[in-house]
N, C-alpha and C positions, 0 to 999 in steps of 0.2 A: 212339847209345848213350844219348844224355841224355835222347834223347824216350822209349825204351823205360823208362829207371829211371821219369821223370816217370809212365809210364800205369802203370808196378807198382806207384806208391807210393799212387797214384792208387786202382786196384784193391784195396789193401790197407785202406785208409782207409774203404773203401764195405765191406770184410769186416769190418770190427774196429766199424763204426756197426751193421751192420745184427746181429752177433754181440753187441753191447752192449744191441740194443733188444730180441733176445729174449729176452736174459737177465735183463732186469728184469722182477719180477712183474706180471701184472697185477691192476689195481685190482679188489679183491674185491666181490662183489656182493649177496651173503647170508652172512651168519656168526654164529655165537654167539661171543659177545666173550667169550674164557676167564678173565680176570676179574672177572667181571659175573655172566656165565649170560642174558645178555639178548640177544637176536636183532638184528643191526643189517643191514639194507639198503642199498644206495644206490639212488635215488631216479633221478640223473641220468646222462643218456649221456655230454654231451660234457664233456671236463677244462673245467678254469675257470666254472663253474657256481656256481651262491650262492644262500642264500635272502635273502631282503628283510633290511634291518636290523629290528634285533627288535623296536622297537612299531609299523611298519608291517606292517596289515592284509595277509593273505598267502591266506586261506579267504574262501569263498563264504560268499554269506548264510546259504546251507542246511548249512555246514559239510561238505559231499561231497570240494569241490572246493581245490586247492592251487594257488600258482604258483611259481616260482621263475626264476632270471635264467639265462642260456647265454650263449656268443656269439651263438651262433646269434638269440636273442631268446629275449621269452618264453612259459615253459613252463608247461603247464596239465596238472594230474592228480590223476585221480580214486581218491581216496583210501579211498573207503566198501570197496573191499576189496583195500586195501594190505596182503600180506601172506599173500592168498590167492590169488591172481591173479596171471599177470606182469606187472609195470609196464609202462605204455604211457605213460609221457610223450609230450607234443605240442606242437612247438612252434607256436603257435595265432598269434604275433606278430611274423612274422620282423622282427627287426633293432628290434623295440621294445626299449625302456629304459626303467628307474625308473617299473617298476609297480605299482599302488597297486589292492586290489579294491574296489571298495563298499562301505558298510556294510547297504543297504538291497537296493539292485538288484543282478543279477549283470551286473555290468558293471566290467571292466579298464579304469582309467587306464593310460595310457602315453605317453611320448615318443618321435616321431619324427623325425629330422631334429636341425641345429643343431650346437654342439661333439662332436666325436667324443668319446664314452666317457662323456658327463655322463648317468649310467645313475644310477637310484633304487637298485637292489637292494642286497643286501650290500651293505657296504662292500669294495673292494679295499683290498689292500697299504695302498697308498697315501693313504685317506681319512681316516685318525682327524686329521689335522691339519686338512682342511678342517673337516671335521664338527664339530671344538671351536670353529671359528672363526676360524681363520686366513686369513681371505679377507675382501673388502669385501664390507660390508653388502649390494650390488644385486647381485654378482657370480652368475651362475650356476653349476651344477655342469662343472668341465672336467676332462679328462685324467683323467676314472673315477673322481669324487669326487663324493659327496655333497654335496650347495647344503649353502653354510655354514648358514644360517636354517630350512632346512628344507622339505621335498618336491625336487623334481629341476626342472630346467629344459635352455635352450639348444636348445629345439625347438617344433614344435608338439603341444599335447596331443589326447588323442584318447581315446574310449573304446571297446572291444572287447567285446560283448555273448556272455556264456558260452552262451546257448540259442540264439539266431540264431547267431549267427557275423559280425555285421555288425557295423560300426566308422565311429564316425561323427567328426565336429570335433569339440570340444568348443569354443565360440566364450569367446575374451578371459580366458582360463585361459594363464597361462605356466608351469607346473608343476602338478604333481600333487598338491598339496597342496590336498584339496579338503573339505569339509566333509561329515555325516554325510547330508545333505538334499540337498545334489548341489545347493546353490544358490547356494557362495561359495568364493570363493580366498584366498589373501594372499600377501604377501610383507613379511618386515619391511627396513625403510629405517633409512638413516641422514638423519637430520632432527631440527631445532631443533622446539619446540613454538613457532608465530609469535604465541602468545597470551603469552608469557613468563609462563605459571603453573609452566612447570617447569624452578624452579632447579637451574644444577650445582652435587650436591655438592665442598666441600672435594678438592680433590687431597691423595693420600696416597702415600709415599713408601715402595717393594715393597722388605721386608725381603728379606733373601737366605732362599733357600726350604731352604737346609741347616739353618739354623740354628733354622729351624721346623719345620721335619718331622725333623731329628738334633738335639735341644740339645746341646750339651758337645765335639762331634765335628767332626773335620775331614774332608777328603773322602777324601783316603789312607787314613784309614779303612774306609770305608764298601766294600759288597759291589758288583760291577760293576751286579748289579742295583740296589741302592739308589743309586749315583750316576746311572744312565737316570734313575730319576725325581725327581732332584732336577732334574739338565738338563732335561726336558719342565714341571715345574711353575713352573721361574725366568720360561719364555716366557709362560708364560699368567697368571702374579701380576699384570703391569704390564697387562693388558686386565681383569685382578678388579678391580683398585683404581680405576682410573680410566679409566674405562668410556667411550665416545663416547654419545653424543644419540642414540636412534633411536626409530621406531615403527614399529605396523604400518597395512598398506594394505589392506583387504577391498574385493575385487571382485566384484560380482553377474556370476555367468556367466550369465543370461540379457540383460541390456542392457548389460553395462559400467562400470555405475556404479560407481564407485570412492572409499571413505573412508577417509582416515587419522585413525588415531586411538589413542591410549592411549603418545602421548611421556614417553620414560623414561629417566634415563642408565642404561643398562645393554646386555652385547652379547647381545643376543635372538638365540635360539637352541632347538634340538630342539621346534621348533613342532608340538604335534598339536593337532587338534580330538576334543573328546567323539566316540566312539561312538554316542551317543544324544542328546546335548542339541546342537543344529544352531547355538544361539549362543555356544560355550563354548571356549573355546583353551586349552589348556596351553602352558606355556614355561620356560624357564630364560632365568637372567642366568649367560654362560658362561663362564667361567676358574676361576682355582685354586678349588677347590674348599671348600677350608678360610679362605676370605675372605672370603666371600662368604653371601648366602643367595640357594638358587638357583630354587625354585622355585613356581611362579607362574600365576594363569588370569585369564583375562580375556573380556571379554565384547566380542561382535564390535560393539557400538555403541562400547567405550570403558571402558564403566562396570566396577564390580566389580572391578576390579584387586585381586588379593589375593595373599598369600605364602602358600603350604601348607604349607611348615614354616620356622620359624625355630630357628637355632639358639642352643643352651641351655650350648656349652662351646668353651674355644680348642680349634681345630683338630678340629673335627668337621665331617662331611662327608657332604653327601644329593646326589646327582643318579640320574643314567639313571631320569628318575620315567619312568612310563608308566601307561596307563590300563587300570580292567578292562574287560571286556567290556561289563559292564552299566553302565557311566560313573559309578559310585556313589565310585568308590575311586580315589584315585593312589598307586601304589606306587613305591618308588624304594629306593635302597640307600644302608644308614645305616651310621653308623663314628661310635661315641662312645668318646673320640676316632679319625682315620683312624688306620689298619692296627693297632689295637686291639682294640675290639671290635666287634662285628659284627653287623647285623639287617638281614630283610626287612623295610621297615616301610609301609605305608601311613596315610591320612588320608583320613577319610570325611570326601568335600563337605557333606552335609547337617550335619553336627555339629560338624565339626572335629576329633572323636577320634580320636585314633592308635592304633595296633597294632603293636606289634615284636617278630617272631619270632627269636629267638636265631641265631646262624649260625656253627658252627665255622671257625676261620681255614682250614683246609684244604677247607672247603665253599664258600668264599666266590665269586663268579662275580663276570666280568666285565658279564655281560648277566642278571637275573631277565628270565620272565614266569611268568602263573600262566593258567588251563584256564579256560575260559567260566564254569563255574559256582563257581570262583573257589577249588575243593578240592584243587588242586594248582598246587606248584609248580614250576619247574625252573629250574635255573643252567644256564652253562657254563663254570662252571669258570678256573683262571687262573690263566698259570704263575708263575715267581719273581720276573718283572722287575713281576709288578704290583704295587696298592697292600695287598693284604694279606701278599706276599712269600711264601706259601704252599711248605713244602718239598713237599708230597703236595698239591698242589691241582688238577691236569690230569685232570677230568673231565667228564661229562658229569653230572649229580646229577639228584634228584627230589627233592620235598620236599615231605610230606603234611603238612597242619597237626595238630595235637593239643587237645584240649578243655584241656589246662591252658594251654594257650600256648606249646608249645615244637614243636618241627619232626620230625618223623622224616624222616632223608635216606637216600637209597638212588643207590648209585654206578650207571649204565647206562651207560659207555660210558669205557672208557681214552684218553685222551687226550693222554699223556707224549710219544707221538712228536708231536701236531699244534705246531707254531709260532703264538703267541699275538700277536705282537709286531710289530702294524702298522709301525712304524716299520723294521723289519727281516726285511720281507718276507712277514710273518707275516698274518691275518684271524683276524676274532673269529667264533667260530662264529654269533651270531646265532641262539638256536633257541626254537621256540615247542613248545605240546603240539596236538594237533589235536582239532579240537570235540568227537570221540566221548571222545576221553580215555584212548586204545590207543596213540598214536606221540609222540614228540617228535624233532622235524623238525630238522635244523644242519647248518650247512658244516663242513667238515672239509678238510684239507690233511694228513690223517698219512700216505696211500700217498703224496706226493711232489705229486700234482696237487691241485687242487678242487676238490669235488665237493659234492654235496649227498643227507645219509643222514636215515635214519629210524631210529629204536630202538623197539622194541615194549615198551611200560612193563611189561607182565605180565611175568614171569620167563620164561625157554625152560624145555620141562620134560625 
């Protein structure tokens, strides 16, 4: 009798799973977003899918071409008629990770081998802590997280040629972090300057972060959202203020030759290289935001150490800089003061002038980028637990510039059901526009899985 209950309950259990899975929708694959009026796609077959974090390179040189991360590995697709055509994704690299395209040649960086899950792509769930820098300085990407310092490691790198199809070593590269000329590496360290030209500064002693980001308030006060980020900003004030010793190490991936150089207290972090200028790095010094000035380039001998913006008032805040396409520009998101006011803002290398395009608090985005030819922009958007606390901010945005200076924004993509909130299971959409200036590419998590969509920027008619 017991073994018979046991196989009905048994039986019952496999009717009530298999009864449950077909009652869940499935993930839709073309739609006009009802309020939008804009066409959105998805891109990708298998759940859990991502596009690259947002200022790594994701398009071919000739702009045709797309990648994005699977389990599976990664995925190559060609985009010149996305939208006309059914999608053929391919996964061109099984079981690669944290892939990076060239800027010059059509050839895919990648990881193979090493820590399971230290992939480049999006970030998971789980990355926004590494990624700000909660990790030692030498440490590689593990357990599905973004290298604190910047590109991906924990393997061998390798590059995958989009016309051939061959895939070679890359020799004395330990990540993907490679420059525009395909002739240097880095990684930043934790290291003394042995020359002692560079003093540590002054120790300073991290106020409590409520009492600078809420004056007058106690935490019983405050919204569940406003206390998450007083909790995430307390951890990261004591690495703003008093920063460890590091530098960076450029490696020539044809011989090996290896130099450090440019010792600094500060924790160096979201490392890119120009687009176009082969000896030029961008960086931030990482933690709270509002303590700091964060952003910074450097020249791969050393030299030229410069700050791209300084700030002008307490509690005001520039990071996620990132580069244009034509390496003329770093853009980055401004808040004079944070969760105040709001701009896209850039600073031309060549002059040092700034630019700041207005940004409604419900426009505000976690991630900017802007289109090759530098005529648009786009957010993603960001729900209440972030720094602008946005009641209406879950979307996917555009944002054409204006001759007087101000932004015209257009909503593409509802994004109230997606989970924002890496810390609680959540990813950041991560989206770019693609070269012709027809799609803007982002992950999304609103049907339940991951995946990775397109929005067709022209209106659906």
């Amino acid at each position: 009798m017991r073994l018979s209950f046991l196989c009905l309950s048994v039986v019952n259990a496999l009717a009530l799973t298999t009864a449950a899975a077909e009652s869940m929708p499935a993930v839709p694959t073309d739609w006009i977003d009802p309020d939008t009026g804009h066409r959105v796609i998805r891109l990708s077959v298998e759940s859990g899918s991502s596009t690259l974090y947002f200022h790594d390179n994701a398009y071919s040189p000739a702009g045709d071409r797309l990648i994005f991360n699977s389990p599976a590995g990664v995925v190559l697709l060609d985009i010149a008629k996305l939208g006309s055509a059914p999608r053929q994704p391919q996964v061109v690299i099984p079981s690669g990770r944290g892939p990076y395209v060239a800027r010059r040649t059509p050839e895919i960086y990648f990881v193979r081998g090493g820590a399971p899950g230290a992939d480049r792509g999006g970030p998971p769930p789980s990355a926004q802590a590494t990624r700000d820098g909660n990790a030692p300085a030498t440490a590689p990407a593990t357990d599905g997280k973004r290298g604190s310092r910047g590109g991906w490691g924990g393997g061998e790198v390798f590059a995958y040629n989009i016309e051939t199809q061959a895939t070679r070593k890359v020799p004395h590269a330990s990540r993907t972090l490679i420059n525009c000329d395909e002739t240097l590496t880095l990684a930043a360290i934790t290291a003394e300057d042995p020359s002692g030209q560079t003093p540590q500064p002054a120790l300073r002693d991290p106020l409590p972060q409520l009492a600078r980001m809420f004056p007058g308030k106690q935490l019983a006060e405050l919204t569940p959202e406003q206390k998450y980020a007083v909790n995430k900003e307390e951890g990261l004030a004591r690495r703003a203020l008093n920063p460890p010793s590091m530098a960076f190490t450029f490696t020539q991936l044809k011989t090996g030759e290896a130099k450090t150089v440019g010792y600094q207290y500060g924790s160096l972090n979201h490392m890119q290289f120009s687009p176009t200028d082969p000896s030029l790095l961008l960086y931030c010094h990482e933690g709270t935001w509002h303590e700091l000035d964060r952003i910074w380039t450097i020249r791969t001998d050393g030299t030229e150490k410069n700050l791209r913006h300084k700030r002008s008032m307490d509690m005001e805040i520039a990071g996620h800089e990132f580069w244009s396409h034509d390496g003329k520009t770093i853009w980055f998101d401004l808040q004079t003061p944070r969760s105040q006011v709001f701009w896209i803002a850039g600073v031309n290398l060549a002059t040092g002038e700034e630019i700041r395009y207005p940004v409604d608090r419900n426009a505000w985005s976690v991630h900017y980028n802007v289109s090759r030819d530098n005529r648009l922009f786009m957010g993603d958007g960001g729900d209440p637990t972030q720094v602008a606390f946005a009641p209406d901010g879950q979307w996917i945005n555009l944002f054409r510039p204006q001759a007087d200076g101000s932004l015209v924004r257009e909503k593409l993509v509802n994004m109230t059901k997606h989970n924002y909130v890496t810390g609680r299971g959540g990813i950041e959409p991560n989206g770019s526009i693609t070269p012709d200036n027809k799609w803007v590419v982002f992950s999304g998590n609103f049907s339940g899985a991951r995946h990775v969509y397109a929005v067709e920027i022209a209106k659906s008619k």
